[in-house]
Residue frames relative to the residue before (quaternion, step in Angstrom):
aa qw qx qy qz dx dy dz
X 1.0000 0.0000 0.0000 0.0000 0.00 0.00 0.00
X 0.3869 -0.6990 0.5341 0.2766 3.92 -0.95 1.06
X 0.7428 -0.4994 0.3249 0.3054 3.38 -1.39 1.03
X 0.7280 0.4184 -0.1954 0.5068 3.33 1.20 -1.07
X 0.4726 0.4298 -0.4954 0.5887 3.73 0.99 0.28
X 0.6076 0.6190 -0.2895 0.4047 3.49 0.05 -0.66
X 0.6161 0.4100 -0.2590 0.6207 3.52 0.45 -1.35
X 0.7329 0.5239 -0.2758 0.3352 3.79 0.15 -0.82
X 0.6895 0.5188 -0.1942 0.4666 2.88 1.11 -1.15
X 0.8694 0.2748 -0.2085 0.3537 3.81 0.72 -0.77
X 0.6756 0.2906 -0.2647 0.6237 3.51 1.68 -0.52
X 0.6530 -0.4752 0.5423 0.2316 3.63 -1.52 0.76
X 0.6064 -0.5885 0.4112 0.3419 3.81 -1.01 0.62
X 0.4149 0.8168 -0.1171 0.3834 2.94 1.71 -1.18
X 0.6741 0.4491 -0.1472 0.5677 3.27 0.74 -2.13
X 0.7793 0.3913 -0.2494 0.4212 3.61 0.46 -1.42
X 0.5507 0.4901 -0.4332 0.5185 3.69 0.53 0.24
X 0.5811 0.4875 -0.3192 0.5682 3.57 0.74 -0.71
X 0.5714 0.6845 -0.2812 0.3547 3.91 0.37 -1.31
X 0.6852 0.5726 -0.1162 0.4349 2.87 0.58 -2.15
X 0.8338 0.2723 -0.2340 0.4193 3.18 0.06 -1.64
X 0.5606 0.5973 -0.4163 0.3945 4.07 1.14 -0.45
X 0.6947 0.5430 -0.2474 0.4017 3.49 1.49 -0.66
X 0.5416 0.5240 -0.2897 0.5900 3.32 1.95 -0.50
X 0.4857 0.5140 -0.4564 0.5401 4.08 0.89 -0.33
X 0.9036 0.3425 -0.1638 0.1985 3.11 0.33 -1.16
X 0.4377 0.5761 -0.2970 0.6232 2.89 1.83 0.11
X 0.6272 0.4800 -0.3562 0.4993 3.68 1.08 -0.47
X 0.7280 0.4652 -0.1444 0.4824 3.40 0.43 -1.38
X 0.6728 0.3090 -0.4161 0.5279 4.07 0.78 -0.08
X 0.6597 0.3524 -0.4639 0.4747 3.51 1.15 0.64
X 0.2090 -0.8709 0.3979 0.1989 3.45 1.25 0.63
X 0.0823 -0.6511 0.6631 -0.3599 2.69 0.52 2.50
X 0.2711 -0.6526 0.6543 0.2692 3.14 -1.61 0.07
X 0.6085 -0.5112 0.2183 0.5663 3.68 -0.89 0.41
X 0.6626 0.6154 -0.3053 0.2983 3.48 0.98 -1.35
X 0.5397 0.6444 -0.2285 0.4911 3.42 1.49 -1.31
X 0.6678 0.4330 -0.3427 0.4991 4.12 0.49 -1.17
X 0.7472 0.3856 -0.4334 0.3245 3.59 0.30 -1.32
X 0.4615 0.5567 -0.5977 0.3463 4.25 1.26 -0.92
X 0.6233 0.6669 -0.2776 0.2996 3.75 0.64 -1.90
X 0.6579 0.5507 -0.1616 0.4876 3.15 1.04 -1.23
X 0.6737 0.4778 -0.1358 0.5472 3.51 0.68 -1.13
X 0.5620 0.6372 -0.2213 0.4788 3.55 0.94 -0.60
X 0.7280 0.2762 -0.1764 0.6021 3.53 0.71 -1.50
X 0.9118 0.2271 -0.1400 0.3121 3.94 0.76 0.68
X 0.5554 -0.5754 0.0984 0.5922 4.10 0.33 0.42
X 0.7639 0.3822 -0.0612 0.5163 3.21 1.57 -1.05
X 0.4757 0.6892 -0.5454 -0.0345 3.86 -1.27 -0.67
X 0.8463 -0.3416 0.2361 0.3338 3.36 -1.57 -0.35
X 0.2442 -0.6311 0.6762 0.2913 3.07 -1.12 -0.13
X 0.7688 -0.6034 0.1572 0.1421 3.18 -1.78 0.45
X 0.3791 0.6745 -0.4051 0.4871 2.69 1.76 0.67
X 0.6067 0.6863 -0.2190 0.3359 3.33 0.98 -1.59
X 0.5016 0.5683 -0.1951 0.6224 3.52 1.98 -1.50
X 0.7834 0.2873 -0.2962 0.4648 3.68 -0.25 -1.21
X 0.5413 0.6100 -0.3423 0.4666 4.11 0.96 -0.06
X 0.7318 0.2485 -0.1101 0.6250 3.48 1.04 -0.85
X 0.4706 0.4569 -0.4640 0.5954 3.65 0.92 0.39
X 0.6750 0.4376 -0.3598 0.4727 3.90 0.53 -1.08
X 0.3979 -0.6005 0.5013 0.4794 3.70 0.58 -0.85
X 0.4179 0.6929 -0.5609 0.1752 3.70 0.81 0.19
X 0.8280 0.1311 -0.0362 0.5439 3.52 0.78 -0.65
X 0.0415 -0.8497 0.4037 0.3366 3.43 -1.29 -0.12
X 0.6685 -0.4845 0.2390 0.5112 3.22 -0.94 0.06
X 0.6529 -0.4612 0.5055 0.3248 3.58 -1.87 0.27
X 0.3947 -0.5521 0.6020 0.4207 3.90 -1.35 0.06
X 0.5512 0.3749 -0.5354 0.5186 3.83 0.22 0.50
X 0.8135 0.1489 -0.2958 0.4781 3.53 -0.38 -1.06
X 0.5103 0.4860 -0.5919 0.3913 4.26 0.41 0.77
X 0.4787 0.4819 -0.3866 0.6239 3.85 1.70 -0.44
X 0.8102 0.3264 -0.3395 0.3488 3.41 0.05 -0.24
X 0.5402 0.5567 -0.4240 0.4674 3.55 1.56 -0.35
X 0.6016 0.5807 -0.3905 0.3852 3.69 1.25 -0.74
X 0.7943 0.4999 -0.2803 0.2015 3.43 0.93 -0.88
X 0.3955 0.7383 -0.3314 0.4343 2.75 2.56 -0.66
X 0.8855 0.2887 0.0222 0.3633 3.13 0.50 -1.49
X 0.5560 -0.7970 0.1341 0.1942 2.80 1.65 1.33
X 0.3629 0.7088 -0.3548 0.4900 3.51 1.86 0.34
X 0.6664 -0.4429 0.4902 0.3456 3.86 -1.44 0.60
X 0.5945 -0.5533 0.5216 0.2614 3.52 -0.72 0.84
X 0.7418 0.3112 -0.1945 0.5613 4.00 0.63 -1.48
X 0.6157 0.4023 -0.5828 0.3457 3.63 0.48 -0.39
X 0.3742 0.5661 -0.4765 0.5590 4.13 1.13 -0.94
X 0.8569 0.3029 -0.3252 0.2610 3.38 -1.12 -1.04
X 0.6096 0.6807 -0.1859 0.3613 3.50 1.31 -0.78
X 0.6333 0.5345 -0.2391 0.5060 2.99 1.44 -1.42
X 0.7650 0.4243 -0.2599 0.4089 3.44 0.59 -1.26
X 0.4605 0.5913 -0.4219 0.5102 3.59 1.15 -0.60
X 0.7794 0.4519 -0.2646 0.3438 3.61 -0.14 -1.06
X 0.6219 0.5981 -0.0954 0.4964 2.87 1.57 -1.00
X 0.3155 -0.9170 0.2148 0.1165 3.28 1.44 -0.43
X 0.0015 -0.9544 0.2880 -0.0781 2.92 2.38 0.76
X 0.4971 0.5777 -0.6075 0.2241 3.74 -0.86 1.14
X 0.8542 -0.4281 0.2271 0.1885 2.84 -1.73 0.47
X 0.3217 -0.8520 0.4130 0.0091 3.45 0.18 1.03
X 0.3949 -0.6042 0.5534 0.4156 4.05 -0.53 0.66
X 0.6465 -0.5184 0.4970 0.2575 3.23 -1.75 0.58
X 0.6130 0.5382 -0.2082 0.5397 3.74 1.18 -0.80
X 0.7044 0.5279 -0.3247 0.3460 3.41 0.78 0.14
């Protein structure tokens, strides 16, 4: 069975939205960034980006990030561009009811 059947098969879409965004905290927070601090960083490596809500939103699972500002989360956080784009892909990043 491929890894990505698997992943499907045992955690809810639900779980993996949640995942995602615990794995971006934690990627933030082992650069003991604050949220407000990543999005300047973030903005920085491009013309536009978020502000530090936008970060604690896509940390919550409420929202996700863009393929530009997920290229730009890669450069913040000094990681391959595809391994970023992968993670969340697999993960299966969208927008979740509030009640969940």
């Amino acid at each position: 069975m491929m890894a990505e059947q698997l992943l499907e098969d045992t955690i809810t879409k639900e779980e993996r939205v949640r995942i995602a965004g615990k794995w971006l905290r934690r990627a933030r927070t082992d650069m003991a960034l604050s949220q407000e601090k990543f999005a300047k960083l973030i903005r920085k490596a491009g013309d536009n980006g978020p502000v530090g809500n936008t970060v604690a939103r896509w940390e919550r699972a409420e929202m996700r990030p863009s393929l530009q500002r997920l290229d730009r989360l890669a450069n913040v956080l000094g990681l391959p561009r595809e391994l970023v784009v992968d993670i969340m892909h697999r993960l299966n990043i969208e927008r979740i009811p509030e009640d969940l």
